[in-house]
DRENDO-1510 file (C-alpha; in Angstrom, 1 decimal, always signed):
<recs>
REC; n; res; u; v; w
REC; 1; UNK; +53.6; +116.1; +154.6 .
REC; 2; UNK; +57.4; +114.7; +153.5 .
REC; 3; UNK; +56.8; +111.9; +155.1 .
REC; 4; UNK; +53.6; +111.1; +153.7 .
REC; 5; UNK; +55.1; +112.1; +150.4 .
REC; 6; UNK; +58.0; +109.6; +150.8 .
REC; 7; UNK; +55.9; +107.3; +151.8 .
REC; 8; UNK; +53.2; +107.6; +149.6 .
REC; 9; UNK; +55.7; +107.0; +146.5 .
REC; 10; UNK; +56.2; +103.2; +147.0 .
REC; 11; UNK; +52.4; +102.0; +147.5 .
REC; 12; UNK; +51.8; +99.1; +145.1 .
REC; 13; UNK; +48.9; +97.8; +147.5 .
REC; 14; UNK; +46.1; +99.7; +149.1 .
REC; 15; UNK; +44.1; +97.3; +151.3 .
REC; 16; UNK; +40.8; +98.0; +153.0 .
REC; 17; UNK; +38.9; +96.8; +155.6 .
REC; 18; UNK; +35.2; +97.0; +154.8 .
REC; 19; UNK; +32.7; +97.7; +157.7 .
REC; 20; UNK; +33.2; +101.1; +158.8 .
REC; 21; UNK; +35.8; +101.8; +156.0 .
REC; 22; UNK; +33.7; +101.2; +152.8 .
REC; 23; UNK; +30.4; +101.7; +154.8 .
REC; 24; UNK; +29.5; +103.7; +158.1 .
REC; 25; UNK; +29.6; +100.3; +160.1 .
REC; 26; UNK; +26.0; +100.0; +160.0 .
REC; 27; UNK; +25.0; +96.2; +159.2 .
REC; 28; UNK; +21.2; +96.6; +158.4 .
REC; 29; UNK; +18.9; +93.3; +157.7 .
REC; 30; UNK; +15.5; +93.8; +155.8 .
REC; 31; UNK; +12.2; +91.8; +156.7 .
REC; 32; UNK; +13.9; +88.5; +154.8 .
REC; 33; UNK; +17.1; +88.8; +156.8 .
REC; 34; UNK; +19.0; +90.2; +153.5 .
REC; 35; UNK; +22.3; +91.7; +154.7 .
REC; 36; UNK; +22.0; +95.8; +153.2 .
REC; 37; UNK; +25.1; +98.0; +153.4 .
REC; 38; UNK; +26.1; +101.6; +151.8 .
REC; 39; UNK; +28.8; +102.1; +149.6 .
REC; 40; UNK; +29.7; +105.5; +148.8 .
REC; 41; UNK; +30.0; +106.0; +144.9 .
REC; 42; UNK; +32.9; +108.1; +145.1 .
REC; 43; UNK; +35.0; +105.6; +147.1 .
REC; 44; UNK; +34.1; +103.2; +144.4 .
REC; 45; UNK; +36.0; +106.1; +141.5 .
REC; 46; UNK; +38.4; +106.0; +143.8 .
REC; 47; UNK; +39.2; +102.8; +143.5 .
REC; 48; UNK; +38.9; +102.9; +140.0 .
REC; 49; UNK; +41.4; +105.6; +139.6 .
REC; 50; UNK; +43.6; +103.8; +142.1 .
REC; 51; UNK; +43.9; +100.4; +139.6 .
REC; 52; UNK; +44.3; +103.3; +136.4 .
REC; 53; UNK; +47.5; +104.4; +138.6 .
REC; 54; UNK; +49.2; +100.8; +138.7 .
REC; 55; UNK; +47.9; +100.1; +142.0 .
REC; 56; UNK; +46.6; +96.8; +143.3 .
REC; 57; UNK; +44.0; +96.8; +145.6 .
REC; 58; UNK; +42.4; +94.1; +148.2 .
REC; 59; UNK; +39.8; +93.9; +150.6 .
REC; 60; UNK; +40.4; +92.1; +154.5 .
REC; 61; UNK; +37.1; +91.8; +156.3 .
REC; 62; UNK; +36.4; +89.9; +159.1 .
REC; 63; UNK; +32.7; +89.2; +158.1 .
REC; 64; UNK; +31.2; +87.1; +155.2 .
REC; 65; UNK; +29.0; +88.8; +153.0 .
REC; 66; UNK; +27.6; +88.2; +149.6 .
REC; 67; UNK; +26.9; +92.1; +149.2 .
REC; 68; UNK; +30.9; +92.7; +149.8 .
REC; 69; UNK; +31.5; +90.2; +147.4 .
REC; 70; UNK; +29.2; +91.5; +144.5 .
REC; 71; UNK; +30.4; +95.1; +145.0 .
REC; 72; UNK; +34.2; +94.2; +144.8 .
REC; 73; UNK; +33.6; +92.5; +141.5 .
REC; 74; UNK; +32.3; +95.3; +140.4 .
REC; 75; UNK; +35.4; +97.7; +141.3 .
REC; 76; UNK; +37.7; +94.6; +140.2 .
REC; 77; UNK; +39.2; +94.2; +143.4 .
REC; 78; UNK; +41.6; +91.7; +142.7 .
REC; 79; UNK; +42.1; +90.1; +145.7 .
REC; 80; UNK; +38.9; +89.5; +148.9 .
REC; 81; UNK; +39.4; +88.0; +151.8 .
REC; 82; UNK; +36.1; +87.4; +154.4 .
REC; 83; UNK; +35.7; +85.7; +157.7 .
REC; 84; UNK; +39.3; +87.2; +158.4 .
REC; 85; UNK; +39.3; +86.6; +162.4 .
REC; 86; UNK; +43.5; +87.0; +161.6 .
REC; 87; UNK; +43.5; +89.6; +159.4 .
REC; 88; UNK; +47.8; +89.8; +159.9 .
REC; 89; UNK; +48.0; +85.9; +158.8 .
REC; 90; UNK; +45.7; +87.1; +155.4 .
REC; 91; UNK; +47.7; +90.5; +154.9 .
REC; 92; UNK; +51.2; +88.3; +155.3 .
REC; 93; UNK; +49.8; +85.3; +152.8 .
REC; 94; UNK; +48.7; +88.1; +150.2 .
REC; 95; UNK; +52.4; +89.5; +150.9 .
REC; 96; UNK; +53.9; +86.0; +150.2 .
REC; 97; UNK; +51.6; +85.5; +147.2 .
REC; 98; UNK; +52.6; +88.7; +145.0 .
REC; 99; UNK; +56.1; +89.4; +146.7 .
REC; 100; UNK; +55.5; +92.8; +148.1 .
REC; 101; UNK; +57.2; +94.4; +151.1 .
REC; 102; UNK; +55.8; +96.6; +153.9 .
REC; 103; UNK; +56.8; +99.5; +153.1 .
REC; 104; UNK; +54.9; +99.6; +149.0 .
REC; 105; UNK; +51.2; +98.4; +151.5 .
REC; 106; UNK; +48.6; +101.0; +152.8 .
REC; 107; UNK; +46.3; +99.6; +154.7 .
REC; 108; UNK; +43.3; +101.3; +156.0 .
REC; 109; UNK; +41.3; +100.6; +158.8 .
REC; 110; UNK; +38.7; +101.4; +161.6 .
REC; 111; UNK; +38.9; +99.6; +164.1 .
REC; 112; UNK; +40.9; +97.1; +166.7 .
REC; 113; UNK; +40.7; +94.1; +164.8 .
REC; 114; UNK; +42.6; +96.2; +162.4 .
REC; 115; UNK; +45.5; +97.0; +164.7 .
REC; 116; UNK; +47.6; +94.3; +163.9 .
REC; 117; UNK; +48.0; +95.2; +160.2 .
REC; 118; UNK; +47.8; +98.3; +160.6 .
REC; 119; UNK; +51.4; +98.0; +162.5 .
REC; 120; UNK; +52.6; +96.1; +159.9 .
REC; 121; UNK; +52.3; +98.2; +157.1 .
REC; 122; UNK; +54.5; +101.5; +156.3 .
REC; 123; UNK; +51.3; +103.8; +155.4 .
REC; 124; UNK; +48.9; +102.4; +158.2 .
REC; 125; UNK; +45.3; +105.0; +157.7 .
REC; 126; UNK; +42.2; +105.4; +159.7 .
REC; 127; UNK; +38.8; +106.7; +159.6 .
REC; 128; UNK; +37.5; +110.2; +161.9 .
REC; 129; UNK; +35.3; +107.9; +164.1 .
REC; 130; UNK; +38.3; +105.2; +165.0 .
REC; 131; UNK; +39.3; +104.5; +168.9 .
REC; 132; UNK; +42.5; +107.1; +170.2 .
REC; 133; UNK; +44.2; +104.1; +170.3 .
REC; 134; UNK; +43.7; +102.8; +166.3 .
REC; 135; UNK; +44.6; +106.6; +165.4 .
REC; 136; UNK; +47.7; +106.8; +167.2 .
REC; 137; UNK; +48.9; +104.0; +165.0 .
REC; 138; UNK; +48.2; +105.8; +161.6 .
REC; 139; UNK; +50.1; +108.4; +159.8 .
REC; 140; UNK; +47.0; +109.7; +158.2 .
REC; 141; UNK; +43.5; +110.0; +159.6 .
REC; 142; UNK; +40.6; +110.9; +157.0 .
REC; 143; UNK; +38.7; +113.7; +157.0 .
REC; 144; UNK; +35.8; +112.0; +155.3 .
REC; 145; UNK; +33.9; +109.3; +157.5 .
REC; 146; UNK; +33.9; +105.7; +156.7 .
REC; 147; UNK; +31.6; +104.8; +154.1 .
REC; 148; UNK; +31.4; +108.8; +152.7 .
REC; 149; UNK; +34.2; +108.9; +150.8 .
REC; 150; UNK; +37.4; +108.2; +153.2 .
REC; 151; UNK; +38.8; +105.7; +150.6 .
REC; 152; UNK; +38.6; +108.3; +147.7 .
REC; 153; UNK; +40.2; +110.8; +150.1 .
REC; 154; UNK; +43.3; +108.6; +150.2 .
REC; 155; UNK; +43.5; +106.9; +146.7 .
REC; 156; UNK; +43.7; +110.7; +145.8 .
REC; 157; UNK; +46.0; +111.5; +148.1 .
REC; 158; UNK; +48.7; +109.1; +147.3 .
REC; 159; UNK; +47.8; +109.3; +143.5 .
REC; 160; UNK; +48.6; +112.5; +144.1 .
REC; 161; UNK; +52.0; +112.4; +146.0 .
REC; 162; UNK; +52.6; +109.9; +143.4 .
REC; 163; UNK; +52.3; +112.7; +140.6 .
REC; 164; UNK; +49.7; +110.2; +139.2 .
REC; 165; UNK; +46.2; +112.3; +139.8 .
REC; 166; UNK; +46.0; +114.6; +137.0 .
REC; 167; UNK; +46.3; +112.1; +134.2 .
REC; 168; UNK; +44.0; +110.1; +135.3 .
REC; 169; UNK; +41.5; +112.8; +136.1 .
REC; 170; UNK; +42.5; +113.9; +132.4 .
REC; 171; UNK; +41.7; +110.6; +131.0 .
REC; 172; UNK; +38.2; +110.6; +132.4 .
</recs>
């Protein structure tokens, strides 16, 4: 837990991936071919409670979807990146664009495409149902399952280390 803690104290940036982070990975389509996902209300507190504690967040997907889109307006995610086939070239422009280092980025994940960033950054994080090989590069694997609240897990657990959590659950 030290290292977490040390860690944990220089996040500036918490970046997500979206299928299988923010949802379960299921992509369903109705009768029109309207793209449907799940996103788990408590992730989205988290997220709010994350930007209360001074910390940025992003989204890096490698799919286009207008549904991502609306639902990261609505958190304010300030910065959303689809189509991301690189998702290391779009994590190192966003680096470039606000002057951040490695080690103030958490970036969580699910799944190989997510490998290379996951390298990259100092608090790399994963989701229970992610290949051996994707958890063995994390320092912190979720309890909570993609889409069910794995993003709040962590925004409160580095708000937390960060001595942050309280007064922003007091402000509520």
């Amino acid at each position: 837990m030290k290292v977490l803690s040390l860690k944990a104290q220089k996040i500036k940036w918490f970046i997500m991936d979206v299928d299988g982070v923010l949802t379960d990975g299921r992509i369903i389509y109705d009768n029109k071919g309207n793209e449907i996902k799940n996103f788990s209300v408590k992730d989205g507190l988290g997220i709010s409670m994350l930007h209360k504690g001074g910390i940025k967040t992003a989204i890096i997907t490698g799919r286009n979807s207008d549904i991502v889109l609306k639902r990261a307006e609505e958190l304010k995610i300030s910065e959303i990146y689809q189509n991301a086939d690189k998702k290391l070239d779009i994590y190192n422009l966003l680096k470039k664009k606000y002057k951040f280092k490695d080690e103030e980025a958490l970036y969580i994940g699910d799944d190989y495409n997510d490998l290379p960033v996951l390298k990259k950054v100092h608090f790399p994080v994963t989701v229970p149902e992610s290949p051996e090989i994707v958890k063995r590069e994390c320092i912190y694997v979720t309890k909570k399952e993609g889409g069910n609240g794995a993003v709040r897990e962590v925004a409160e657990l580095i708000l937390s280390l960060q001595g942050k959590l309280n007064q922003i659950i007091e402000g509520f």
